[in-house]
PADO-43529 format. One record per atom (N, C-alpha, C, O, CB): x, y, z; residue in three letters. Coordinates in steps of 0.2 Angstrom, whole numbers, plus 5000, padded with zeros to 4 digits. Glycine has a CB too. Example, Ala and Ser with C-alpha at 12.3 -4.5 7.8 and 13.67 -1.06 7.14 Angstrom:
# PADO-43529
506649725039ALA
506249785039ALA
506649845039ALA
507149835042ALA
505749785045ALA
506449895035SER
506849955036SER
506450005039SER
506750065040SER
507049975029SER
# end
This chain:
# PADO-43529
526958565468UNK
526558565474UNK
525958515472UNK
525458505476UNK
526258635475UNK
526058485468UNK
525358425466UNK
525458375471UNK
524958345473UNK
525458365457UNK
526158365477UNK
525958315483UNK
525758355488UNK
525758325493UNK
526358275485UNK
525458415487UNK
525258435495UNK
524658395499UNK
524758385505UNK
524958515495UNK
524258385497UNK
523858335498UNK
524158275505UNK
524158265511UNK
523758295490UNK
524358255497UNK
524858175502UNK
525458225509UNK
525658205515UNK
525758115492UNK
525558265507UNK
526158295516UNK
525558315520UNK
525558305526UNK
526858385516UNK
524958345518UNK
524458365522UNK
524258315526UNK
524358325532UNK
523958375519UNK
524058245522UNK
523758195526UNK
524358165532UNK
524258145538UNK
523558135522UNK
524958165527UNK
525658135533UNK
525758165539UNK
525858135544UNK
526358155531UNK
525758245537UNK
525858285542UNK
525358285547UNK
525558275553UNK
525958335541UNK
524558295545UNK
524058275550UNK
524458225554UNK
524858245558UNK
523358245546UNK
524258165553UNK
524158105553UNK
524858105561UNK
524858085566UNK
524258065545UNK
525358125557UNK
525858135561UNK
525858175569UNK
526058155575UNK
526358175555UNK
525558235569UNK
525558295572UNK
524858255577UNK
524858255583UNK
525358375567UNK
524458215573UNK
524058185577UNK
523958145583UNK
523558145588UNK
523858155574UNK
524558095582UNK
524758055586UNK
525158085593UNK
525058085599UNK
525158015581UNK
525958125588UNK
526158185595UNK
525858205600UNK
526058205606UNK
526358235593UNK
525358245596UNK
524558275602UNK
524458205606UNK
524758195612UNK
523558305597UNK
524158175604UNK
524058125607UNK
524458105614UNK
524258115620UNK
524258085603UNK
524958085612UNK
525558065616UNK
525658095621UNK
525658075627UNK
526158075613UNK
525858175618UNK
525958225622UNK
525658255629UNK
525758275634UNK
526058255617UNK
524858245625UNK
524458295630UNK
524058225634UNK
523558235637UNK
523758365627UNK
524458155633UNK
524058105639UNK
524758115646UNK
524758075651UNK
523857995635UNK
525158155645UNK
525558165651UNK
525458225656UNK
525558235662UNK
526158145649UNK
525258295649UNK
525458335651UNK
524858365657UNK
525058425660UNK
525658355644UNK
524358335658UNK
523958365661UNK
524158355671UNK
524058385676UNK
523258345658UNK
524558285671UNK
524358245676UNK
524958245678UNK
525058205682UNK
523858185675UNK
525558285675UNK
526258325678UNK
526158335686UNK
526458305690UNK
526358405674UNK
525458395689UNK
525558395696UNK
525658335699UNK
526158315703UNK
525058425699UNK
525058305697UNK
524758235702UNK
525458195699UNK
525358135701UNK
523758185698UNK
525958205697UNK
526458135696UNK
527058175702UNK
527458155706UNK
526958115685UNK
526858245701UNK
527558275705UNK
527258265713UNK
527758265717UNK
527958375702UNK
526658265717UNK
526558265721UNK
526558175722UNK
526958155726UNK
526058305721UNK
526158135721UNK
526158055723UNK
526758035722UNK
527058015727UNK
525757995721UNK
527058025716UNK
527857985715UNK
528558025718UNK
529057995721UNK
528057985706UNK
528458105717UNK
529158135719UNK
529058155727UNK
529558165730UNK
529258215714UNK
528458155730UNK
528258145739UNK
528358215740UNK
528558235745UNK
528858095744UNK
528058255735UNK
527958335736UNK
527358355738UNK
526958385734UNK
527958365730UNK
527158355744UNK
526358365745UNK
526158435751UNK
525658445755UNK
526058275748UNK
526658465750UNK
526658525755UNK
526358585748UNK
526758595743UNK
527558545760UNK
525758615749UNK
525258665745UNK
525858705744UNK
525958705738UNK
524558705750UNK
526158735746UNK
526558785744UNK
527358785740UNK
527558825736UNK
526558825750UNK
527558705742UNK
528158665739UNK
527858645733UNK
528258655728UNK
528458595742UNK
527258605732UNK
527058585725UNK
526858655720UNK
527058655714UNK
526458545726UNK
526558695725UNK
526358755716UNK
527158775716UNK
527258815711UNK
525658845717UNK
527658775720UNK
528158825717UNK
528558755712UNK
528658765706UNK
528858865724UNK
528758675715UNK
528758635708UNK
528358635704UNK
528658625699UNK
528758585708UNK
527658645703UNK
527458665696UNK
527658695693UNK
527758685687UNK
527058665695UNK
527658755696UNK
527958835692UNK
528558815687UNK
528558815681UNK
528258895700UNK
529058785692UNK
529658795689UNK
529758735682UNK
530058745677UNK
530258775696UNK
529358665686UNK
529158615679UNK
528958665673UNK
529458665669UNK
528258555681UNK
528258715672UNK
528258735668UNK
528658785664UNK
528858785658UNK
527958745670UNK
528758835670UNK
529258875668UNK
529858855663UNK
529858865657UNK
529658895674UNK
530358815667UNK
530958775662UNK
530658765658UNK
530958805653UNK
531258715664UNK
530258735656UNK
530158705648UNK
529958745645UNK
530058735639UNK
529758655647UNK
529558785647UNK
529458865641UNK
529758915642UNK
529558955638UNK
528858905641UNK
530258925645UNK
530958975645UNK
531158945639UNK
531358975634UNK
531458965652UNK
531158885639UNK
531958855636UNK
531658835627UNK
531958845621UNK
532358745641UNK
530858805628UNK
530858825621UNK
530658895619UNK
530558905613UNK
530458775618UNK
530658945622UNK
530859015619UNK
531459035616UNK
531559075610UNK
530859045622UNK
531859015621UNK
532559025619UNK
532858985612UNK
533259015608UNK
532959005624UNK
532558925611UNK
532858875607UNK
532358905600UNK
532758905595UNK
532758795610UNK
531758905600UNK
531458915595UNK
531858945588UNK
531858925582UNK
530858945597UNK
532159015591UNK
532259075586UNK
533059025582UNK
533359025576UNK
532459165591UNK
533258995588UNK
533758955583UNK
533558885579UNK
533758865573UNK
534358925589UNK
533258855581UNK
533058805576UNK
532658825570UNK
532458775567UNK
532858755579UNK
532558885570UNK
532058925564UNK
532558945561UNK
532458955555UNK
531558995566UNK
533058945562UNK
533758965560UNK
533958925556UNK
533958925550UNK
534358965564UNK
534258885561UNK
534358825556UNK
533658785551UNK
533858795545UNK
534558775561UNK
533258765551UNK
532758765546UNK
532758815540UNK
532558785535UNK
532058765548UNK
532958855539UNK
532958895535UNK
533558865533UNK
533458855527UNK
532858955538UNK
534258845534UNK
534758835531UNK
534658745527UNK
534758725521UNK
535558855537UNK
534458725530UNK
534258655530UNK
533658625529UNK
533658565528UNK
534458635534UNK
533058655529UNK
532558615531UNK
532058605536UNK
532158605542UNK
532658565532UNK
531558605535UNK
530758605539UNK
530858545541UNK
531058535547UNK
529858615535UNK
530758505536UNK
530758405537UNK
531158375540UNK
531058315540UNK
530858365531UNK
532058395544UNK
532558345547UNK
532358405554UNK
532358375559UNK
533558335544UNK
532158475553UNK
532058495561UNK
531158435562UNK
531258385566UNK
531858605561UNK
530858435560UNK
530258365563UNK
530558335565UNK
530658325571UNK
529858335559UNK
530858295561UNK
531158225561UNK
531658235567UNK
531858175569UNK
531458195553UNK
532058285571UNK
532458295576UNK
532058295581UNK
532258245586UNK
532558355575UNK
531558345581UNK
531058345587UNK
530558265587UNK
530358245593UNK
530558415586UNK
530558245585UNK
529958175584UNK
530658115589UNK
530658105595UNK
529658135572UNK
531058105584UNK
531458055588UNK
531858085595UNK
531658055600UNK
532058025584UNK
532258145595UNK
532458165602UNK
531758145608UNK
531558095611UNK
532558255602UNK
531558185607UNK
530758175611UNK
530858095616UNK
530958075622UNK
529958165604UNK
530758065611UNK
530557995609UNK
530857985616UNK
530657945620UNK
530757955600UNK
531358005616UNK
531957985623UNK
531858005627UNK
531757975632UNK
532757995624UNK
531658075629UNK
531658125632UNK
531058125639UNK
531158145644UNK
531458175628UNK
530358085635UNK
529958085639UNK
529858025642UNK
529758025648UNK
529458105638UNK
529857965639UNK
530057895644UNK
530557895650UNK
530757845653UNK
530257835640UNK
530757955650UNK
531457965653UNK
531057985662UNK
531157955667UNK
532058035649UNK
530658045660UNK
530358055664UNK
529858015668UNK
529658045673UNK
530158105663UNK
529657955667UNK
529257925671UNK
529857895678UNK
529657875683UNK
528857875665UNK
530457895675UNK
530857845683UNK
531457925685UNK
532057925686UNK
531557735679UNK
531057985685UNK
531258025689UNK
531258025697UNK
530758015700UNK
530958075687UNK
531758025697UNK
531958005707UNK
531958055712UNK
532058045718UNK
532657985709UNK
531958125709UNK
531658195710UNK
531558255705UNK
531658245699UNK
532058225713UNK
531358315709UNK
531058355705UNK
531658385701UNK
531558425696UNK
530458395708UNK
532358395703UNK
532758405700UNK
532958375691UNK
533058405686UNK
533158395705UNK
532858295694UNK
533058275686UNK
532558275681UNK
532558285674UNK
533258205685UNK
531958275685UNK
531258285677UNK
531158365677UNK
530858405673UNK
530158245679UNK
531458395683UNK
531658485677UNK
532058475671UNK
531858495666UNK
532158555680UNK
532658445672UNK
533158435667UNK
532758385663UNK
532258425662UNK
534058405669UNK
532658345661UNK
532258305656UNK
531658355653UNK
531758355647UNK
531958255660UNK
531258375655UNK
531058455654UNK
531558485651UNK
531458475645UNK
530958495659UNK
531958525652UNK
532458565649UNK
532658545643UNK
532658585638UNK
532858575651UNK
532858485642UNK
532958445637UNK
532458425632UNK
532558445626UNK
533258395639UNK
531858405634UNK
531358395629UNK
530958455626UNK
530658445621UNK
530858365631UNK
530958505628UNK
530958565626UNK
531358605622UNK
531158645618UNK
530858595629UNK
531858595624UNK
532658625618UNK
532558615611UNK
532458655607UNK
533358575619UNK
532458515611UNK
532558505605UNK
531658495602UNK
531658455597UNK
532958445604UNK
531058515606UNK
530658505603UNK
530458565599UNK
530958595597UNK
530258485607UNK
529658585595UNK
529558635590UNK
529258585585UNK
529358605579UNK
530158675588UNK
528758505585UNK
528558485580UNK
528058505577UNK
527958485571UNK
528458435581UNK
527758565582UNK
526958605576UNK
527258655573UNK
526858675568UNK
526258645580UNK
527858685574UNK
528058765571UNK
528458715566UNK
528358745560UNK
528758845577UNK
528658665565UNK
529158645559UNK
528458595552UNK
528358595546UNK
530158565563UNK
528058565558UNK
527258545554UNK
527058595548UNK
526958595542UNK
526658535560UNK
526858645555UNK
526458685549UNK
526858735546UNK
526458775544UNK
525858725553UNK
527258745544UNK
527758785540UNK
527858735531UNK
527758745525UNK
528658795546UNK
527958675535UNK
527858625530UNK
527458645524UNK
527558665518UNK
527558575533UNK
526858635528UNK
525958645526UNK
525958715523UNK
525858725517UNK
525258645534UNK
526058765526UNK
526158835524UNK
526658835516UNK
526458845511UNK
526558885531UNK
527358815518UNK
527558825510UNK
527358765504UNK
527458775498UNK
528458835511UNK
527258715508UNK
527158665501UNK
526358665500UNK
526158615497UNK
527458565503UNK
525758695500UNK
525358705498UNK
525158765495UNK
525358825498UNK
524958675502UNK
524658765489UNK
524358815484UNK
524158865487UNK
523758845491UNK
523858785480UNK
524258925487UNK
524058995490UNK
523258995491UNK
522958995496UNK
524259075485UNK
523158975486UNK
522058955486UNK
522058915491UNK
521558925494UNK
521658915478UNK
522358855494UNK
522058805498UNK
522558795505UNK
522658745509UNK
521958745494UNK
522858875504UNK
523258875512UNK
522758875518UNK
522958855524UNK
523558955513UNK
522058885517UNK
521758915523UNK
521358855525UNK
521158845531UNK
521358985521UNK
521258825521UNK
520958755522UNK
521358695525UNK
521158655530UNK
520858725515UNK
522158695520UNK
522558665522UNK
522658685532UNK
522358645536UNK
523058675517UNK
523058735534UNK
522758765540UNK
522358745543UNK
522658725549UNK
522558805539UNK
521858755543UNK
521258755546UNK
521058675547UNK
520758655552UNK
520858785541UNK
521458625541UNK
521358545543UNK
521758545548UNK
521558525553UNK
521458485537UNK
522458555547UNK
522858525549UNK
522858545559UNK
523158515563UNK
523558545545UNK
522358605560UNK
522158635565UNK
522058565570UNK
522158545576UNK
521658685564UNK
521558545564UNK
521058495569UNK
521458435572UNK
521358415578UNK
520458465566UNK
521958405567UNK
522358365571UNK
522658395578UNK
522858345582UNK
522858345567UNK
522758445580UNK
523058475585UNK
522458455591UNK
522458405595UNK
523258565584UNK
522058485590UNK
521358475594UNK
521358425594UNK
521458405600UNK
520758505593UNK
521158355589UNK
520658305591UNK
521558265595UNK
521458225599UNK
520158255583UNK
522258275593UNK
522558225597UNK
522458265605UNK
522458235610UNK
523458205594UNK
522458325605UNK
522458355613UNK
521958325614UNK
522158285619UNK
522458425615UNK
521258315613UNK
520858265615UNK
520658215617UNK
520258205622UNK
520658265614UNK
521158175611UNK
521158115612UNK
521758085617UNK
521758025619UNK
521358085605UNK
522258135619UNK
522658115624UNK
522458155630UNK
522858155635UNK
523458125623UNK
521958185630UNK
521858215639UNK
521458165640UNK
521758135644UNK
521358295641UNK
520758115638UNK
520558065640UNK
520758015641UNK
520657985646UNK
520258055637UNK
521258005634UNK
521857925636UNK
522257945642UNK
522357895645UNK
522657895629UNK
522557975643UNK
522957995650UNK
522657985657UNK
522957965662UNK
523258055649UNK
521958005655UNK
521658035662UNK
521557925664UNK
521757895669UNK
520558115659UNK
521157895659UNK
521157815661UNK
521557795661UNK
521457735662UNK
520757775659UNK
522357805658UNK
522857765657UNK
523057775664UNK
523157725667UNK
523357775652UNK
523057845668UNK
523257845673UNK
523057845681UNK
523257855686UNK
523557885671UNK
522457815678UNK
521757835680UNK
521957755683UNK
522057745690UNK
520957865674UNK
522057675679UNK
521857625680UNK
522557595679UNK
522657545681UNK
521157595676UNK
523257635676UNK
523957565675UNK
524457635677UNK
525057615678UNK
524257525664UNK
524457695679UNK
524957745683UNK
525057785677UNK
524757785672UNK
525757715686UNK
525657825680UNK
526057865677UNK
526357845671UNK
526257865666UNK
526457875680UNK
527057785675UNK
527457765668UNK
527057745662UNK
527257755657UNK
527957705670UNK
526557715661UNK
526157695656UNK
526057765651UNK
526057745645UNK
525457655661UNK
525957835651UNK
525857875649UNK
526457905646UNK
526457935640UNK
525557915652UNK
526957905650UNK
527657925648UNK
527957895642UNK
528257925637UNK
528157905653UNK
527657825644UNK
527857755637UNK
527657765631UNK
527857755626UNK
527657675638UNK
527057775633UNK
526357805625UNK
526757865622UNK
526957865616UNK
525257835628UNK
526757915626UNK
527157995621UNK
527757965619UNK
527857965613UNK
527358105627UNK
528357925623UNK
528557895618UNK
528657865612UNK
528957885607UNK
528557875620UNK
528257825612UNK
528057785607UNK
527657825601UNK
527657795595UNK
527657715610UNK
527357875602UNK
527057895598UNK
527557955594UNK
527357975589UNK
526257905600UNK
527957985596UNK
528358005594UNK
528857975590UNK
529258015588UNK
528358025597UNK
529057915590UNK
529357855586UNK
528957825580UNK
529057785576UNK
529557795592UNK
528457845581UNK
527957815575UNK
527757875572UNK
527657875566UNK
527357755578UNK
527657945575UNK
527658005571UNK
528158015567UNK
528158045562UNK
527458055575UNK
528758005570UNK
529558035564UNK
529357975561UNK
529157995555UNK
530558045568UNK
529357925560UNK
529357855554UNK
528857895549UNK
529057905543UNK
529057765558UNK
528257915550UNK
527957925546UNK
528058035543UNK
527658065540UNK
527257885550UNK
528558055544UNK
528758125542UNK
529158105538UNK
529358135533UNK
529158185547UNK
529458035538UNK
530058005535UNK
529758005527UNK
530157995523UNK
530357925539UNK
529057995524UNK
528957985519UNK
528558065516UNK
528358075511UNK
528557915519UNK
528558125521UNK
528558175519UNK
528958215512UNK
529558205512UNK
528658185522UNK
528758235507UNK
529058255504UNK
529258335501UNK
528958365497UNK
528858225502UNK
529858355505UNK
529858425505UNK
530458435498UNK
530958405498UNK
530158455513UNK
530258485494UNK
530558525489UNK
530958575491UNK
530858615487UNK
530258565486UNK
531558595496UNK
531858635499UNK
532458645497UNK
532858605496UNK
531958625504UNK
532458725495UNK
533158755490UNK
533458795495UNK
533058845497UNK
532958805482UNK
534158805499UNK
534358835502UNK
534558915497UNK
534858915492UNK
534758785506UNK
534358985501UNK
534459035500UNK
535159045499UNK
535459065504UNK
534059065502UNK
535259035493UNK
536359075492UNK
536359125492UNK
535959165489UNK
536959075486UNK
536959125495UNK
537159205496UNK
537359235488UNK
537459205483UNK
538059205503UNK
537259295489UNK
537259325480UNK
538159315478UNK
538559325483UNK
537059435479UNK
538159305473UNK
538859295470UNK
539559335472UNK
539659395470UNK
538759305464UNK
539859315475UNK
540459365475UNK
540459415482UNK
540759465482UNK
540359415467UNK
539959405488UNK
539559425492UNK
539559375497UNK
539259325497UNK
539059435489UNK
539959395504UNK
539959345511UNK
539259355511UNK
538859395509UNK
540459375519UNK
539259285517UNK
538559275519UNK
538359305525UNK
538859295529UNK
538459205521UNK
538059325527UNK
538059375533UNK
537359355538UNK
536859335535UNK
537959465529UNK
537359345544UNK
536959325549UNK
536359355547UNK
536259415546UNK
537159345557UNK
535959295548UNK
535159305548UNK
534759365550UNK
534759365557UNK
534959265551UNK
534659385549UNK
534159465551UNK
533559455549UNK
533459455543UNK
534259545547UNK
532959425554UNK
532459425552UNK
532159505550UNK
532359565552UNK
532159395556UNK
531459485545UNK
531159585544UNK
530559595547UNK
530059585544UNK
531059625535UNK
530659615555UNK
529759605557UNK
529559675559UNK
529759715563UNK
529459535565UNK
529259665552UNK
528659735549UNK
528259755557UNK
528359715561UNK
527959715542UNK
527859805558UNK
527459845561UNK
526959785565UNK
526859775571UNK
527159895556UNK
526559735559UNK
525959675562UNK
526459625563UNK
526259595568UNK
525359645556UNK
526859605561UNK
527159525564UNK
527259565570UNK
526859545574UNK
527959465559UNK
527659625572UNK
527659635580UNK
526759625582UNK
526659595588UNK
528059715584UNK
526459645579UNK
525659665585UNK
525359605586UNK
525159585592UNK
524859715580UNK
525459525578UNK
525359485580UNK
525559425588UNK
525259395592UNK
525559475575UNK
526359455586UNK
526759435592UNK
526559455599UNK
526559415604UNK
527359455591UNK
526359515599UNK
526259525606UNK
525459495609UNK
525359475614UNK
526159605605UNK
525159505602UNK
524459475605UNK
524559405607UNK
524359385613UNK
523859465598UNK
525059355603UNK
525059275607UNK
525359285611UNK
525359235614UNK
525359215605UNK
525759345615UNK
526259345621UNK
525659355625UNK
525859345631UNK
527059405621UNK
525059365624UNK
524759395629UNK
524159325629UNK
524059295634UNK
524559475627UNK
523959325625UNK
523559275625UNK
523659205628UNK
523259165632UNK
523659265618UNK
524459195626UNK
524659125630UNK
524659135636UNK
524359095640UNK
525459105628UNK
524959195637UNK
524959195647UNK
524359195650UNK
524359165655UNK
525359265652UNK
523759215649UNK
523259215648UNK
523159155651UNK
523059135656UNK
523059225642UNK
523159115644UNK
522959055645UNK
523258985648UNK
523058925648UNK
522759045640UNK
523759025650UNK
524258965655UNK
524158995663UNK
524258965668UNK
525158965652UNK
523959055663UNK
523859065670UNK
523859015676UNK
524259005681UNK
523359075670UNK
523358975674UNK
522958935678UNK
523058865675UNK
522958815679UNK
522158965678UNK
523158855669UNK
523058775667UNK
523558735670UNK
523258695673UNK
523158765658UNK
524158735671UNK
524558695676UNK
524558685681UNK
524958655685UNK
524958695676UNK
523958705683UNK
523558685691UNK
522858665692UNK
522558665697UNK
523458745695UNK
522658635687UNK
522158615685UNK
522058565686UNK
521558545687UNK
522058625679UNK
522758505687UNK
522358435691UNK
522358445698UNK
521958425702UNK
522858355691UNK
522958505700UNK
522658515710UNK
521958535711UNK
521458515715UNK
523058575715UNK
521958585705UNK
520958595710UNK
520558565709UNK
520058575712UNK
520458635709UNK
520758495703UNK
520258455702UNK
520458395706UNK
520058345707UNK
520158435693UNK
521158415711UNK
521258345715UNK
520958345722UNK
520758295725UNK
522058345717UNK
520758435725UNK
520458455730UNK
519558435730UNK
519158435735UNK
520658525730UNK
519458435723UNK
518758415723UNK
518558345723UNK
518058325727UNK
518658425718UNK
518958315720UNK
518658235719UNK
519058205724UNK
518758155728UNK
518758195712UNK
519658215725UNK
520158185731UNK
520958145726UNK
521058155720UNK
519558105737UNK
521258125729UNK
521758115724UNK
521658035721UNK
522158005719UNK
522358125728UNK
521058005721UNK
521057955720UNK
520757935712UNK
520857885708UNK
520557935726UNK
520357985711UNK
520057995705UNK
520158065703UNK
519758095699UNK
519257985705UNK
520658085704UNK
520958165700UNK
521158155691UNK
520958175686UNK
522058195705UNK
521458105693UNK
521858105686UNK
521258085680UNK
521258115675UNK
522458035686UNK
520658035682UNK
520158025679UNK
519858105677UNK
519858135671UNK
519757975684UNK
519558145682UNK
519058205679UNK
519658245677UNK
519558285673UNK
518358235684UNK
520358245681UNK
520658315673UNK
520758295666UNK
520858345662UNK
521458345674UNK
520858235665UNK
520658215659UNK
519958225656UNK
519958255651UNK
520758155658UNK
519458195660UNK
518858225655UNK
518858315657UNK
518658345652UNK
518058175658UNK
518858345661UNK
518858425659UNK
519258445654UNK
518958475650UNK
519058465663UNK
519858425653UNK
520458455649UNK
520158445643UNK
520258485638UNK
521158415650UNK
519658335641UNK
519558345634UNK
518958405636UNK
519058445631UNK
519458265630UNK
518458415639UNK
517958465636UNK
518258505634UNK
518258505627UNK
517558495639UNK
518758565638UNK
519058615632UNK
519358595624UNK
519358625619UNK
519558645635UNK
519658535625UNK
519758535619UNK
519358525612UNK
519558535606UNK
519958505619UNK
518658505614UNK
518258495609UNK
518358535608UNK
518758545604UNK
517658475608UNK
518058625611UNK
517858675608UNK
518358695602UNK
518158715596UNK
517758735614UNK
519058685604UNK
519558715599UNK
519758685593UNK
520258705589UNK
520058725601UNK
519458625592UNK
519458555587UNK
518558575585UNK
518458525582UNK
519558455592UNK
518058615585UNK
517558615583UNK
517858705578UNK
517758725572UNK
516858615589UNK
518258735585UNK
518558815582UNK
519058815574UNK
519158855570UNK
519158865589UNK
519258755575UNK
519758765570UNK
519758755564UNK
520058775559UNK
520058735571UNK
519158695564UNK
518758655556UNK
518458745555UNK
518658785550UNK
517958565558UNK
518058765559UNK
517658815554UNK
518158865552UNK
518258865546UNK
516958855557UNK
518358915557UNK
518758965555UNK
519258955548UNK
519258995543UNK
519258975560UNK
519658895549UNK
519958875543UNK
519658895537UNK
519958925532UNK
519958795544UNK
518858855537UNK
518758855531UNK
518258925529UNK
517958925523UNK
518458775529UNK
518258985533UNK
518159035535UNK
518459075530UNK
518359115525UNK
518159035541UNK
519159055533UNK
519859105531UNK
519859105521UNK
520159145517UNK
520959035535UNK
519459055520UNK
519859015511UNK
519259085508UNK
519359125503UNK
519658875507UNK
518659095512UNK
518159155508UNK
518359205509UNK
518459245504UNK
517359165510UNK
518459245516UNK
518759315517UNK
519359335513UNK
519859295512UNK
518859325524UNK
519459405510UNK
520259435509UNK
520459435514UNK
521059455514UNK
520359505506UNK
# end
């Protein structure tokens, strides 16, 4: 484990850019399905958002427990390197959607094969020292927050002053330049053999009493906190008008983000004093 360091910084570095990418499109989804897709009836648009949303977290639910599967037989480091390049196609794709039918499916698909923070930080979790898990953690947190930050602002003026496709192209591209750089990651992975003389028998995970309580708390948490967020450029469209929407949901989106890019440095390094 003497390179955890060096995957730490890779993976930062990596997960950095993705956020990036990722969250300069992801806020301003309504405002593209309403001006580009000609959706502009109050009650047609929140049920396309819904369904935008939906699909793509239905499907990476469903997909997660399998490609945890697979990583396990193969590898943390080619499931990244999966999700970074698929992507890479997936979402420039969606900028010349011709209805809301095909950027669901483009959706469905980018979510299938996505999961670049659950295969990141697993990384970070098994290739770093038990003493400087919580740190490691805790750093690698902040790349999450400062790229969500850095791409609710870049999105909000990219799309604010050159459109849509211009944001589509960037999570692109930054996902092509995030798998290039997982590519010099270095993972130690021994696949678990089956015991001698002994078929292999389907995966059973073992979730004790707290991995369910844990689970339940993010099941509750997330909905929570998604309530309301994928409607967050319409109210901010009803306010300012649709002319400057995309501008201030970018800057609200990044306010929240500071707070969780300020939450993540401390707790992190919180976690490394407490038992």
């Amino acid at each position: 484990m003497q390179y955890w360091k060096r995957n730490l910084a890779l993976v930062w570095f990596s997960q950095l850019l993705i956020l990036t990418g990722y969250s300069s499109s992801l806020p301003f989804i309504p405002l593209f399905i309403k001006q580009r897709l000609d959706i502009t009836d109050a009650k047609a648009l929140a049920l396309a958002i819904m369904l935008y949303h939906f699909t793509g977290t239905i499907t990476f639910t469903v997909s997660a427990p399998f490609w945890g599967i697979v990583a396990d037989r193969f590898g943390r480091k080619i499931m990244l390197l999966r999700a970074c390049f698929l992507n890479a196609v997936f979402f420039p794709l969606m900028a010349f959607s011709p209805t809301l039918t095909v950027l669901i499916l483009l959706r469905i698909g980018a979510s299938f094969f996505s999961g670049t923070n659950t295969a990141a930080q697993t990384i970070i979790a098994t290739g770093t020292p038990k003493e400087h898990q919580g740190f490691a953690l805790g750093f690698f947190s902040t790349a999450i927050w400062t790229g969500t930050m850095l791409g609710f602002l870049l999105g909000g003026i990219l799309v604010h002053y050159f459109g849509y496709t211009t944001v589509f192209l960037l999570c692109g591209a930054t996902y092509i330049v995030a798998g290039s750089i997982v590519l010099f990651v270095k993972e130690d992975f021994h696949r678990a053999e089956a015991a001698a003389g002994k078929e292999e028998k389907w995966y059973r995970p073992n979730l004790s009493g707290p991995i369910w309580m844990m689970m339940i708390a993010f099941v509750l948490l997330c909905g929570l906190r998604h309530l309301e967020a994928p409607y967050l450029a319409v109210f901010v469209s009803q306010m300012t008008g649709d002319g400057t929407a995309a501008f201030w949901t970018g800057i609200v989106s990044t306010a929240a983000a500071v707070g969780g890019l300020i939450a993540g440095a401390t707790f992190g390094a919180l976690a490394d004093r407490r038992p």
